[in-house]
C-alpha positions in Angstrom: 70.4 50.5 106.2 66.7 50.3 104.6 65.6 47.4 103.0 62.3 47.1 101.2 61.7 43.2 100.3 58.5 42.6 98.0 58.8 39.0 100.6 60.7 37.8 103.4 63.7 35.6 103.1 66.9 37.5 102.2 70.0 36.4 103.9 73.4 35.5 103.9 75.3 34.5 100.8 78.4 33.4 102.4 81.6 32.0 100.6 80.6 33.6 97.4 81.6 37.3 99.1 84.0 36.6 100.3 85.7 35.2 97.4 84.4 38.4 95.7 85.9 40.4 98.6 89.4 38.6 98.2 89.6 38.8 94.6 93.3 39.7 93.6 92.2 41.3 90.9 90.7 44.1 92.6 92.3 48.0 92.2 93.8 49.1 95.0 91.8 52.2 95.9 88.9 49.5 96.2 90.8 47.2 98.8 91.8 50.0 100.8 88.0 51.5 100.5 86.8 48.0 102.1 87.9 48.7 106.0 85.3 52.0 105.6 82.9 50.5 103.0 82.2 46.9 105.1 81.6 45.3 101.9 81.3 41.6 103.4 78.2 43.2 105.9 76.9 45.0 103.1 76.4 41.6 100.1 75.8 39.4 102.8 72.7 41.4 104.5 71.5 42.2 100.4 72.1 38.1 100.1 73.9 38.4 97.0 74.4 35.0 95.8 75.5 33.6 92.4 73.7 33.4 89.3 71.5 36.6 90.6 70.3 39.7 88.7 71.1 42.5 90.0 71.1 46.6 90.0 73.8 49.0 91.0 71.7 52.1 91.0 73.9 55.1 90.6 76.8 53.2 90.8 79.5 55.9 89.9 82.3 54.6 89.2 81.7 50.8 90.3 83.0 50.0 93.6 80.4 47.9 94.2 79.4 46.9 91.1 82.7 45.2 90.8 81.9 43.5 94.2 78.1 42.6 92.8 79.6 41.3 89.6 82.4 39.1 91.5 79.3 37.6 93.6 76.9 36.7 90.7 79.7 35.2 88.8 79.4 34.3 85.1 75.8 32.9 85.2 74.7 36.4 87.0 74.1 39.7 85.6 74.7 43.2 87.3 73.5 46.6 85.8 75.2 50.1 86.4 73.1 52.1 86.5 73.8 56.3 86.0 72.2 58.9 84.9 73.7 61.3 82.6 75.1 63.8 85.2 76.2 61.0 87.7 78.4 59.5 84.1 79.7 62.3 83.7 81.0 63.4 87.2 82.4 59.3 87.6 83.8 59.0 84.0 87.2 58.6 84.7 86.3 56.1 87.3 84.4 54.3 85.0 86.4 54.4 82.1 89.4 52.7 84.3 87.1 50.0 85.9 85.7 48.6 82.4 88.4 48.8 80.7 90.0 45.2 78.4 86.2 43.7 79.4 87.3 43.4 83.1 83.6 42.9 84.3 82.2 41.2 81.0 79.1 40.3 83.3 78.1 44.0 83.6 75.3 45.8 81.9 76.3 49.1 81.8 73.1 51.8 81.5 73.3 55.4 81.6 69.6 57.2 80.9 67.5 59.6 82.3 64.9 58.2 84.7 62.5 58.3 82.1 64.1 56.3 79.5 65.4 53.7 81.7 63.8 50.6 80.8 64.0 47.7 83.6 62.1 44.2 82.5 59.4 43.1 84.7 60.3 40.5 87.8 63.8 40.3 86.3 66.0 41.3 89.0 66.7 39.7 92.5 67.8 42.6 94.1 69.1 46.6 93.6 70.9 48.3 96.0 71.9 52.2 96.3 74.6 52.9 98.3 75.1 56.7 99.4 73.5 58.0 96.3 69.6 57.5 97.1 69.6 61.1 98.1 70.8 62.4 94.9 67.1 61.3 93.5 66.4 65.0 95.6 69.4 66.6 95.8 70.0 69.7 92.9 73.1 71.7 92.6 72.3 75.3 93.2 73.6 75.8 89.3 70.8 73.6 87.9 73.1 71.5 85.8 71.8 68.1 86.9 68.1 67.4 85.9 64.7 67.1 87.7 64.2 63.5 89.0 60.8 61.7 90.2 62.0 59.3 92.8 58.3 57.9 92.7 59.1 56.7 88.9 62.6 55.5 89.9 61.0 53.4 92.7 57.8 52.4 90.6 60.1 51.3 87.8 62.4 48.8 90.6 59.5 47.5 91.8 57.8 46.6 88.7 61.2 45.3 88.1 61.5 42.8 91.0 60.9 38.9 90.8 59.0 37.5 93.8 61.0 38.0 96.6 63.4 40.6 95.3 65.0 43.3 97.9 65.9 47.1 97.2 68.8 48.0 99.6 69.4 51.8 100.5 72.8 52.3 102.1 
């Protein structure tokens, strides 16, 4: 894992993952993704805890959003984010997890880099898991956009209150 904490003093958030984790509500794919995906390791190093803000930066089609937004609870926020290319390759995906307000606590975004707008020292913590690379990565058919990672990474830290923490999986 990275981490990149604007201070120290991220940690463990404890009962409120695991309850997240052993939600009954969960789709199956996502319970039987959990053995590979470590969920429990990955919230509780981030120190997800409830009533946090937080980002889902490419999230695809949600697997961890859903986790994020089953942490933060009701008072908490979580935003998934895509870009246009990333929505379209996970729309299915999407479409199924969001569907009948199932996450009512989620902020979905989709934008280019560019247009994403992010309020300063409003989030606790973002996390990219396995997509961070895709800030570089092109198809050799040129259907996905340039990206500056330096803006993306600008705009999260601008982004962060006191103590916030980017986690890169």
């Amino acid at each position: 894992y990275g981490v990149y904490s604007n201070q120290p003093g991220f940690g463990a958030s404890g009962n409120a993952v695991a309850a997240a984790i052993a939600s009954p509500d969960r789709p199956k794919a996502d319970l039987e993704r959990d053995a590979v995906a470590k969920p429990a390791e990955v919230l509780t190093f981030l120190g997800v805890m409830p009533g946090m803000r937080v980002a889902d930066m490419f999230s695809a089609s949600g697997y961890y959003t859903e986790l994020l937004a089953r942490t933060v609870g009701v008072k908490g926020e979580v935003i998934a984010y895509n870009n246009p290319p990333y929505a379209k390759f996970a729309e299915k995906g999407i479409a199924a997890r969001y569907a009948g307000n199932r996450l009512p606590n989620v902020r979905q975004v989709t934008s280019t880099l560019e247009q994403l707008e992010l309020e300063p020292a409003s989030l606790d913590a973002a996390i990219f898991v396995m997509s961070y690379h895709d800030l570089y990565w092109r198809p050799a058919d040129g259907s996905w956009p340039p990206t500056d990672p330096s803006l993306l990474l600008a705009k999260l830290h601008a982004a962060l209150k006191p103590g916030g923490v980017i986690l890169v999986q």
